[in-house]
C-alpha positions in Angstrom: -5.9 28.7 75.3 -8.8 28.9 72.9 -8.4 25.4 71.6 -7.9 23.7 75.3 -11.5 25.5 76.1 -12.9 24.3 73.1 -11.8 21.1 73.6 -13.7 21.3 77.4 -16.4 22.5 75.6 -16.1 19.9 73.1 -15.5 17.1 75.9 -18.7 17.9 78.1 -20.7 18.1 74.9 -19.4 14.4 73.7 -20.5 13.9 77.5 -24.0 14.8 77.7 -25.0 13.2 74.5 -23.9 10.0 75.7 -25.6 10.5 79.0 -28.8 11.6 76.4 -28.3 8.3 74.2 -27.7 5.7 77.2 -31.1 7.4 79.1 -33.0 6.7 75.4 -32.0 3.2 75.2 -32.5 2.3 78.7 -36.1 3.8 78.0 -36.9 1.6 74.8 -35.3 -1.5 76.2 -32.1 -1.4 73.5 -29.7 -4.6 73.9 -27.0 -3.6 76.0 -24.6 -4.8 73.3 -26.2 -2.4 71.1 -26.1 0.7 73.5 -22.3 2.1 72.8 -23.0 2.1 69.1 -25.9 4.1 69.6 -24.5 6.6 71.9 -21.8 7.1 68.9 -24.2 7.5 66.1 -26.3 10.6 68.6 -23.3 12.2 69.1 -22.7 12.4 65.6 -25.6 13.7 64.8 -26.2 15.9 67.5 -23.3 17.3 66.4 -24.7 17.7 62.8 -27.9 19.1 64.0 -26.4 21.7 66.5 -26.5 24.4 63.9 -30.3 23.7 63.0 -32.1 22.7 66.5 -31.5 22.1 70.2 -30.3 18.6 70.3 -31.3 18.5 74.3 -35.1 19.5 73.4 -36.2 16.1 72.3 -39.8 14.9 73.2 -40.8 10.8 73.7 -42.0 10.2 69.6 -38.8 12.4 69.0 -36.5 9.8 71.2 -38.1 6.7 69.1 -37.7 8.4 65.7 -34.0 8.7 66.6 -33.4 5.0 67.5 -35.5 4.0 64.2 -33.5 6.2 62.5 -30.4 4.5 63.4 -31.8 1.3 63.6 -32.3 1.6 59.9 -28.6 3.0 59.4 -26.7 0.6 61.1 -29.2 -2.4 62.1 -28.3 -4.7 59.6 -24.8 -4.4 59.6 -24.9 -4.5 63.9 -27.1 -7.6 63.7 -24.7 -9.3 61.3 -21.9 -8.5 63.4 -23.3 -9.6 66.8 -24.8 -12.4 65.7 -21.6 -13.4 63.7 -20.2 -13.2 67.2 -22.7 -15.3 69.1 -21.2 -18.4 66.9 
């Protein structure tokens, strides 16, 4: 019983962060292409940063830190990839 509520729990979480990430990108104009990776990379680390801070308390400057931060993660290897595709 514990497990099926933490999956729920787990489920609605997953759920709100990529409601969260898709609001960001649609704020800062991120490719469309672009927008599922991104809502996989906040999850993650909302789920890292859960213990530390309140991953639905972000502010504007907070929201573009994020997206550089992932940019600079996972940019180059996104923009190889999608371009590749473009070919």
């Amino acid at each position: 019983m514990q497990e099926k509520q933490r999956d729920f729990e787990n489920g609605l979480f997953k759920d709100h962060c990529y409601k969260l990430a898709q609001e960001i990108c649609e704020e800062h104009s991120v490719f469309k292409e672009l927008i599922e990776s991104f809502q996989e990379w906040y999850h993650t680390y909302c789920s890292v940063i859960l213990c530390f801070t309140d991953p639905f308390d972000l502010d504007v400057s907070d929201k573009q830190n994020l997206l550089n931060d992932w940019w600079q993660q996972q940019g180059e290897h996104l923009a190889r990839d999608h371009w590749r595709e473009k070919k």
